[in-house]
Backbone bond lengths (Angstrom), bond angles and torsions (degrees), N, CA, C in turn:
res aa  C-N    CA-C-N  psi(-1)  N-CA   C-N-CA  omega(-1)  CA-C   N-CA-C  phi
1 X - - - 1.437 - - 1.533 110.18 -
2 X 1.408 111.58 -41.40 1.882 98.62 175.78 1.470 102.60 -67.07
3 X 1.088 122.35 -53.81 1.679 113.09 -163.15 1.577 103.56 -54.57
4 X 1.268 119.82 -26.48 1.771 123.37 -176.94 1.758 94.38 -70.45
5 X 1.449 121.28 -52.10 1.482 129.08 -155.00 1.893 80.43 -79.63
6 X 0.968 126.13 -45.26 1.742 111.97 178.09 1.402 129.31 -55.20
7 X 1.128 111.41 -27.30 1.385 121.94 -147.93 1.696 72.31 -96.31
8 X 1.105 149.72 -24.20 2.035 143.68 -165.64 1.875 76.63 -90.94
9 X 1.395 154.47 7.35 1.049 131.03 178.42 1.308 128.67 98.06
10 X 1.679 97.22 -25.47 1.796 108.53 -162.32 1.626 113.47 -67.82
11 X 1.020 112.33 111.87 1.600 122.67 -171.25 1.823 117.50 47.07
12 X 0.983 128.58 24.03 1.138 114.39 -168.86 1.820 131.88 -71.27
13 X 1.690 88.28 -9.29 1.339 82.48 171.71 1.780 110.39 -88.58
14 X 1.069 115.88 8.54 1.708 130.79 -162.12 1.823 86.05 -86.59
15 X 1.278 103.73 -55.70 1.521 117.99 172.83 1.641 113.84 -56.58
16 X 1.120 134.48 -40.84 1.499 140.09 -179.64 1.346 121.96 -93.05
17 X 1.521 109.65 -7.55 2.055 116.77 148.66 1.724 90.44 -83.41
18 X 0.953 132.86 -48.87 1.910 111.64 -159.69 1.127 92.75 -77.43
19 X 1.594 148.50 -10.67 1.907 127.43 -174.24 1.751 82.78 -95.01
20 X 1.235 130.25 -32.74 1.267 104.03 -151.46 1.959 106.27 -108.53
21 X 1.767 107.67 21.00 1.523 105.40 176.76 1.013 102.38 -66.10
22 X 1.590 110.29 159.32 1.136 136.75 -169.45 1.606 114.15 -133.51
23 X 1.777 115.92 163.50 1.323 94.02 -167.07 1.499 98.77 -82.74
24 X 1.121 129.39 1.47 1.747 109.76 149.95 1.024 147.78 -79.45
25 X 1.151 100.86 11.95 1.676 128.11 167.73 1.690 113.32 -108.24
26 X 1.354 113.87 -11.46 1.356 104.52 -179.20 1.145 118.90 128.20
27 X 1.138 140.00 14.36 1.687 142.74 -147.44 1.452 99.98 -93.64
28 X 0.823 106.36 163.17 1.699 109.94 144.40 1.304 121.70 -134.44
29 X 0.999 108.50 124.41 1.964 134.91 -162.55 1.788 102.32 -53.24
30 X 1.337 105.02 106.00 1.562 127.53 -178.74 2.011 115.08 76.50
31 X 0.973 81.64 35.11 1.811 87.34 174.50 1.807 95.29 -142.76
32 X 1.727 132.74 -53.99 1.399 106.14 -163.28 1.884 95.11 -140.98
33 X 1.622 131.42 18.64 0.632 142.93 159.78 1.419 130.59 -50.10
34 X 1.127 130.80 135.80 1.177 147.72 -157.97 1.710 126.31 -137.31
35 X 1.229 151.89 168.54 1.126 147.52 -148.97 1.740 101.84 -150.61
36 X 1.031 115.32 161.22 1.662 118.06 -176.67 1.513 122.83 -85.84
37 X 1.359 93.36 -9.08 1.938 107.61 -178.99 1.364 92.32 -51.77
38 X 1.522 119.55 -63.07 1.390 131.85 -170.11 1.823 108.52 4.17
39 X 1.564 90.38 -65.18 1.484 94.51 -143.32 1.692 93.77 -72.92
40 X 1.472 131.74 -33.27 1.513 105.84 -173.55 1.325 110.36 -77.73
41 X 1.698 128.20 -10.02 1.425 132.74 172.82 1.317 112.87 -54.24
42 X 1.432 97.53 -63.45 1.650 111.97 178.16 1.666 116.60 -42.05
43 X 1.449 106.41 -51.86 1.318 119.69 -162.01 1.987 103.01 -81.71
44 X 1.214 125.23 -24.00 1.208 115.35 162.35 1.620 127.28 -94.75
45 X 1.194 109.05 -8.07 1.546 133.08 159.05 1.316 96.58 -43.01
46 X 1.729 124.88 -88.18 1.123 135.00 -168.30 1.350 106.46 -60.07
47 X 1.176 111.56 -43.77 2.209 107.11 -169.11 2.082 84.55 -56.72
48 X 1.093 115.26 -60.32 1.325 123.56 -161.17 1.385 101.04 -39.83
49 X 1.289 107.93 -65.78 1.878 131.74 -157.61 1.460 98.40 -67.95
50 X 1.675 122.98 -26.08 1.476 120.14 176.95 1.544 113.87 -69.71
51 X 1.291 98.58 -51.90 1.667 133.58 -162.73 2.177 86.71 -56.02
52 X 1.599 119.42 -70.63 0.818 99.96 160.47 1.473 158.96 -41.01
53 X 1.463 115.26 -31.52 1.155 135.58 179.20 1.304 118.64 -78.28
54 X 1.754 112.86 -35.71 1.374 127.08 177.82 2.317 97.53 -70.70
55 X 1.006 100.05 -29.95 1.778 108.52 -164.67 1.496 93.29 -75.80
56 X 1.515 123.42 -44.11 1.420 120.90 176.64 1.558 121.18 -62.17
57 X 1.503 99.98 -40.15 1.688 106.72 173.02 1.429 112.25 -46.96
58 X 1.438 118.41 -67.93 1.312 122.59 175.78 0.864 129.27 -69.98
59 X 1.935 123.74 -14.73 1.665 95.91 158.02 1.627 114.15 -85.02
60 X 1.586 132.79 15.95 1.201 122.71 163.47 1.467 118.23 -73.42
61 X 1.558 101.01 -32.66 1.394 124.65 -168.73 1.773 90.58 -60.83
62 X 1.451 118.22 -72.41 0.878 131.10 -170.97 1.838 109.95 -34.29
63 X 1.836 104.67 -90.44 1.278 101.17 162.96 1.903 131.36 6.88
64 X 1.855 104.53 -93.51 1.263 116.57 149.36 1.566 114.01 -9.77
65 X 0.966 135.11 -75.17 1.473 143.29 -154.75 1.991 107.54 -79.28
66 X 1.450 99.02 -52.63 1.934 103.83 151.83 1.867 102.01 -36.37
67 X 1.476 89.00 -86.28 1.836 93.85 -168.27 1.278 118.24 -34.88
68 X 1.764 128.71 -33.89 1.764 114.70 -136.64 1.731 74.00 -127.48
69 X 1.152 131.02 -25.03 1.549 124.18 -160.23 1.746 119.70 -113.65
70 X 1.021 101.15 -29.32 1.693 91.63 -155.68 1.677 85.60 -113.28
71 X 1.253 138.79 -15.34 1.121 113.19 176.11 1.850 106.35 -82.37
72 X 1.847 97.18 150.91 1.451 107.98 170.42 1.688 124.43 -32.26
73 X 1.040 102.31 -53.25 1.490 117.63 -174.55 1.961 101.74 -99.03
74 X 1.238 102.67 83.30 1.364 103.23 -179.82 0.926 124.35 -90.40
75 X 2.090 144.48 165.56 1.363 151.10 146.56 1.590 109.26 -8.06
76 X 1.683 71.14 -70.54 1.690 100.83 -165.13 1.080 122.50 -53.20
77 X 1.560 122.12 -69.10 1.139 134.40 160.40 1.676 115.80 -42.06
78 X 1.239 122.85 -33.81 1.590 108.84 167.79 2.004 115.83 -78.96
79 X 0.991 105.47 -13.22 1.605 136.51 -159.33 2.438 67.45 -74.15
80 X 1.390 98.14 -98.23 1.020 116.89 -178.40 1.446 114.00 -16.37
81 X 1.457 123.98 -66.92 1.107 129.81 175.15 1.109 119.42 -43.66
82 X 1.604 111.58 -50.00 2.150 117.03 -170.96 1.875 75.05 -53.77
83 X 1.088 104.30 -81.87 1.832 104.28 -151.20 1.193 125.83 -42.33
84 X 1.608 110.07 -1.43 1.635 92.85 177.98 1.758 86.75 -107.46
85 X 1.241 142.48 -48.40 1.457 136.79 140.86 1.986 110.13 -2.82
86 X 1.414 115.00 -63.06 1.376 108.49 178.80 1.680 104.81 -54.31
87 X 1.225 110.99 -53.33 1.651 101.99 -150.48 1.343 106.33 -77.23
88 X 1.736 126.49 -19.14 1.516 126.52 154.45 1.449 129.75 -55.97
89 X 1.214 99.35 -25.50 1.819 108.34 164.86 1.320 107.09 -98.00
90 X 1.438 128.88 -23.95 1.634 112.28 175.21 1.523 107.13 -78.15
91 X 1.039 130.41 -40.95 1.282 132.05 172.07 1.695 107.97 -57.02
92 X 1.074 127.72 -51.28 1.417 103.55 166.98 1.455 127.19 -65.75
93 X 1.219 99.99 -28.08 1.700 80.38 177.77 1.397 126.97 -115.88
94 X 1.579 101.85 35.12 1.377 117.47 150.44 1.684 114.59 -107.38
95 X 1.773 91.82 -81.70 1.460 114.32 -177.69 1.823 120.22 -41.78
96 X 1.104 115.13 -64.76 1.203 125.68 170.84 1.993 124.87 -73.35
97 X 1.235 106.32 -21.95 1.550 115.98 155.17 1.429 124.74 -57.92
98 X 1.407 102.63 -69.36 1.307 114.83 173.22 1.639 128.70 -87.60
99 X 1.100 100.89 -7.02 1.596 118.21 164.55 1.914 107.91 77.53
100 X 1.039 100.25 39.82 1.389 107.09 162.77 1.140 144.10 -87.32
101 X 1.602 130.01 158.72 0.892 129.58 -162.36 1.547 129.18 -102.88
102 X 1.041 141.48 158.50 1.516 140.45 -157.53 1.286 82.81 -107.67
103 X 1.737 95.04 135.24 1.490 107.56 165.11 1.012 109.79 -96.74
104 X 1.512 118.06 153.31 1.518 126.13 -176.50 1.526 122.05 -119.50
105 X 1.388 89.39 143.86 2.060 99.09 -164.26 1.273 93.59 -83.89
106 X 1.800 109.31 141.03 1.278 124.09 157.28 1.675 120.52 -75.63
């Protein structure tokens, strides 16, 4: 569970000074002692856990853009279509039904 709660960023270098104290920092030998590996663990943990996380972002990005864009029959392009379809039937069966008038932007 810490290496999961590290890898989101949350304090982890707070975590990689307490594995890697030393008794010149204060330790006491077999109670809060620590070793020097710490720091390249820590530091490729995060490059790693970023490097991944940044690769997942963009293949959602990616995905998304396959599904809604590049095929013939698109989201978008049907998205587009309903709405100009809606406002030809809302306009008739308001504007031109009841014979109203378009308000105009200042």
């Amino acid at each position: 569970m810490l290496l999961f709660a590290l890898t989101t960023g949350e304090d982890w270098n707070k975590v990689m000074f307490d594995t890697t104290r030393t008794k010149e920092w204060g330790c006491v030998e077999g109670i809060n002692c620590g070793k020097y590996f710490g720091y390249p663990f820590f530091f490729l943990l995060v490059i790693l856990c970023s490097y991944v996380m940044l690769n997942l972002f963009i293949l959602v990005i990616i995905q998304q853009f396959e599904k809604y864009y590049l095929p013939e029959v698109n989201m978008l392009g049907m998205f587009k279509d309903d709405t100009v379809s809606f406002m030809k039937i809302w306009k008739q069966l308001t504007q031109d039904r009841y014979s109203c008038l378009k308000m105009k932007e200042n």
